[in-house]
Phi, psi and omega in degrees: 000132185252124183288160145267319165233157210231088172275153164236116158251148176283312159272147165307144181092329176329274234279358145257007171268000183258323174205017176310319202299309180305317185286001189263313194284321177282330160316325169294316207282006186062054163288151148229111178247127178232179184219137191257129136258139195256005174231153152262029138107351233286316184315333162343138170253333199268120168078169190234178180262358172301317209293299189314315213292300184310320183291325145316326171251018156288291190275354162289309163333299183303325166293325189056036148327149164276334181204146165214115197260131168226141194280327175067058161270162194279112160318123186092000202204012153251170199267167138273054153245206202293322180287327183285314161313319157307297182325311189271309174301330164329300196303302212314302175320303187315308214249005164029066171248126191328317163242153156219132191256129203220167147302142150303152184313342216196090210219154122004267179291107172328304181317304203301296219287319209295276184332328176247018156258018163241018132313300182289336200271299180315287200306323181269322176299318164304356172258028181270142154278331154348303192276118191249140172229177163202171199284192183283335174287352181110346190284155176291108203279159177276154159294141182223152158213150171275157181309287193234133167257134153254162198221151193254115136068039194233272146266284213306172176248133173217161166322133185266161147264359171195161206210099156266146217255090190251032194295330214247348171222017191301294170354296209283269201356273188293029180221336184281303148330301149333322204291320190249097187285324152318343186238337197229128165322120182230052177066331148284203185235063118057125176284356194239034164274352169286359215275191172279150167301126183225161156017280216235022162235030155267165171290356183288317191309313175315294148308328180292332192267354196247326175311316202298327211293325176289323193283331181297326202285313194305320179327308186286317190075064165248169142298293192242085180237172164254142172287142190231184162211157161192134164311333182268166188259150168301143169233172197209120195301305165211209198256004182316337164272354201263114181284161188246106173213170196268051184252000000 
């Protein structure tokens, strides 16, 4: 199955809380978009790894993903080497998409950054033909390398190099979010309320994540959007995507 678009996340939930609105808005648009996790998640105080897989296929449903893959790297405790890299150009290879939506480079959490620089390190080794793999049936995969890797988000705030207009799926984005009850405040009682309270299951974490999203829509003049980065520079067939607004 060939993807158009490919998001990684290190955790189950990275990529909704990060960039579900763009995989929601190119899926309308008749995108075919999965999603990779590269951990279950297992380290977590909140919740099991039982919990995270069904919370995770929950909200891939709510996305309407073509496919969603979890790699089972040790949380907290993988590298960026040869192996792991081999694992993710397999993936990279299988599903030959054109963007990959990733962790950023820089984060709070050690996992996000380690994880996107080996999202980035993978997206550029899978277009070597040198470098050999093979799928699960055993046959020799082609070299693939995608066009743009963009990196999402996560806690720090970093400058975007492109900015999207998620005013129109903000809802699903945050019902997608939502999914994973175990993990986040969602105005109900939750199966995980005897657990302890962290970081990212209050209601401020919750407001926090619809604040970036309103200050990010203000850049555009929009309501609601998410941010992006890429080392690389964007390019553009023309200007026909560029919102016209007066900020």
């Amino acid at each position: 199955m060939k993807l158009d678009i490919l998001a990684i996340g290190v955790h189950p939930d990275d990529v909704e809380l990060c960039c579900a609105g763009t995989l929601l808005k190119e899926i309308q648009s008749g995108k075919k978009a999965g999603i990779i996790d590269l951990t279950q998640g297992e380290l977590g105080t909140r919740g099991t790894k039982e919990t995270r897989y069904k919370e995770a296929a929950d909200a891939a449903r709510i996305m309407g993903v073509s496919v969603r893959e979890n790699l089972k790297m040790r949380d907290g405790f993988f590298k960026n080497d040869e192996e792991h890299q081999l694992q993710l150009i397999k993936v990279i290879r299988k599903y030959q998409p054109d963007i990959i939506l990733g962790n950023v480079l820089n984060d709070r959490h050690p996992d996000h950054g380690r994880a996107g620089h080996l999202i980035n390190d993978a997206c550029f080794l899978s277009g070597l033909a040198k470098i050999e793999t093979f799928d699960d049936a055993g046959a020799p995969q082609q070299k693939w390398r995608p066009a743009y890797f963009f990196q999402y988000m996560q806690d720090w705030f970093h400058d975007p190099n492109l900015v999207i207009d998620i005013s129109d799926v903000i809802d699903l984005k945050m019902k997608a979010i939502e999914a994973y009850a175990t993990q986040f405040y969602t105005g109900a009682a939750p199966s995980g309320d005897a657990e302890p309270q962290t970081y990212i299951s209050t209601p401020d974490f919750r407001e926090s994540i619809l604040a970036r999203s309103r200050m990010l829509g203000k850049r555009i003049g929009v309501k609601y959007a998410e941010g992006l980065l890429s080392t690389k520079v964007i390019g553009m067939s023309n200007l026909s995507g560029v919102i016209l607004n007066e900020t």
